[in-house]
C-alpha positions in Angstrom: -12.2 -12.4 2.9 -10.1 -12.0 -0.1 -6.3 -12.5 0.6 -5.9 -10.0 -3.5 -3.3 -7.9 -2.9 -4.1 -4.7 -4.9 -1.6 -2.3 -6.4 -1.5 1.2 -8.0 1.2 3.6 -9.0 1.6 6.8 -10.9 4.1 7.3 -13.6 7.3 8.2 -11.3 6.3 4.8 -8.6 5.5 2.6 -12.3 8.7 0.7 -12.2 8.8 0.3 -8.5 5.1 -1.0 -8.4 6.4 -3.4 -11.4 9.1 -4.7 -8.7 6.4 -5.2 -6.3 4.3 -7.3 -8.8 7.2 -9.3 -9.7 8.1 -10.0 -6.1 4.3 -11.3 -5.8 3.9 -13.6 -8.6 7.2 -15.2 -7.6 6.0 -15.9 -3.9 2.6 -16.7 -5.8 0.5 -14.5 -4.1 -2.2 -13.0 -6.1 -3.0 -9.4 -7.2 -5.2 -7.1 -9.3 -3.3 -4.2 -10.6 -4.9 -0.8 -10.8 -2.5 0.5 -12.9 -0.6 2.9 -13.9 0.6 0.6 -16.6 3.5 2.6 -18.3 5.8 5.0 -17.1 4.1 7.4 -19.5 3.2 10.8 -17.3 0.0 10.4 -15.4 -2.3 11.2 -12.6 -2.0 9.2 -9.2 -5.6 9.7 -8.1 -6.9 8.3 -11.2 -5.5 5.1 -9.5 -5.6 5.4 -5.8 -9.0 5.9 -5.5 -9.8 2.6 -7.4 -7.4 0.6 -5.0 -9.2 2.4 -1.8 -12.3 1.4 -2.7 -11.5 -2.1 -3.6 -9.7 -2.4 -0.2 -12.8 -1.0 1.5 -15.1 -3.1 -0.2 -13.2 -6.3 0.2 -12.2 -6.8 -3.1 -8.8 -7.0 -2.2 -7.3 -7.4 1.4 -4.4 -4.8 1.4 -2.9 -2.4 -1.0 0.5 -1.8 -1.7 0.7 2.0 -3.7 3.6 4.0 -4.8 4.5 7.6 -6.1 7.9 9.6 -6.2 7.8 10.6 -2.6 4.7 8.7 -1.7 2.7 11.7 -0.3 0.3 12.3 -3.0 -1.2 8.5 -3.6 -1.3 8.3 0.4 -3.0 11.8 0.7 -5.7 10.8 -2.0 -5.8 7.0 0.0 -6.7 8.5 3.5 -9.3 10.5 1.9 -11.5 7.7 1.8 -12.5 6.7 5.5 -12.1 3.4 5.7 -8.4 3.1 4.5 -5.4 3.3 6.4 -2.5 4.2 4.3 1.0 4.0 6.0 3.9 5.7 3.5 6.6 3.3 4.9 10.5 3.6 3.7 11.9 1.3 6.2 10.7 -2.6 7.2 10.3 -0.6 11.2 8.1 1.3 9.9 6.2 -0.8 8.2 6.1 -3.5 11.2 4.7 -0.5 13.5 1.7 0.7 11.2 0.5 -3.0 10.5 0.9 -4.3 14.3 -0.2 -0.4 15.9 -2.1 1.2 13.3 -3.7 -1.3 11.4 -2.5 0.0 8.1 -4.8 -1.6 5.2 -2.3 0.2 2.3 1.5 0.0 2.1 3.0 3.6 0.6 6.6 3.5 -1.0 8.2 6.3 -2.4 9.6 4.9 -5.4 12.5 7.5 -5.7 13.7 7.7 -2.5 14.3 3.9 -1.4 15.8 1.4 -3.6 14.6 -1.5 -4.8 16.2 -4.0 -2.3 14.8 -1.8 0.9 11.1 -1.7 -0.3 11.2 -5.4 -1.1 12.2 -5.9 2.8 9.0 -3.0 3.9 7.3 -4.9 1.3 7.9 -8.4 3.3 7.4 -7.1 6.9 4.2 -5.6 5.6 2.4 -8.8 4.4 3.2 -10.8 7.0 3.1 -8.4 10.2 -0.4 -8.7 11.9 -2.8 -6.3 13.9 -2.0 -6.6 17.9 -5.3 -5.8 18.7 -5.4 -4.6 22.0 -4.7 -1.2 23.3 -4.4 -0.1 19.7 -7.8 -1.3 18.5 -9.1 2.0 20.9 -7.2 3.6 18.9 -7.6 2.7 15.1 -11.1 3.0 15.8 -10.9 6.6 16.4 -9.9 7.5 13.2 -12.5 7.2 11.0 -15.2 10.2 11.2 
């Protein structure tokens, strides 16, 4: 299994994603960027559909996306079925839909948290695990 982190923003989360890929080549963890790759106005599904379908595949292991509010990336992630895409602006949230939900995609809204918050969601969210259990029952239910 690859342990790629894979990343994609639109124009308004393009400096926040930048933050995220910064944070991750200083802790060395490796990446492959779906872009956006300017802050030039753009289209977010022209990138989150790439990212979900390298996370369903297996090309990367999780994804880390992020718009201005975070809704529209994580409404074009969950169309694909195999993704789980949390939109997480605190590090509880993001501890509960690794270790409950099994998210496979972290969601930030890049202008709504600042930078120092989604680096501590960014952290919980690599490292928290699935707890299996009661909650496998449930992720498994989601897909169609």
């Amino acid at each position: 299994m690859s342990t790629t982190i894979g990343l994609c923003s639109d124009h308004a989360g393009f400096l926040m994603k930048e933050c995220v890929r910064i944070r991750l080549d200083q802790e060395n963890i490796p990446y492959k960027d779906f872009g956006a790759y300017s802050p030039e106005a753009c289209d977010y599904p022209d990138f989150a559909h790439p990212l979900a379908k390298a996370v369903e595949s297996g090309e990367v292991h999780l994804g880390i996306a992020v718009c201005g509010t975070g809704n529209g990336i994580a409404m074009t992630l969950n169309k694909h079925q195999g993704i789980r895409a949390a939109l997480c602006w605190e590090s509880a949230v993001a501890h509960l839909s690794r270790a409950h939900n099994d998210a496979n995609i972290l969601v930030l809204p890049g202008r709504f948290i600042p930078e120092e918050t989604a680096m501590k969601v960014l952290s919980v969210f690599l490292t928290t695990e699935f707890e299996e259990g009661r909650h496998r029952r449930r992720v498994d239910k989601i897909a169609l």
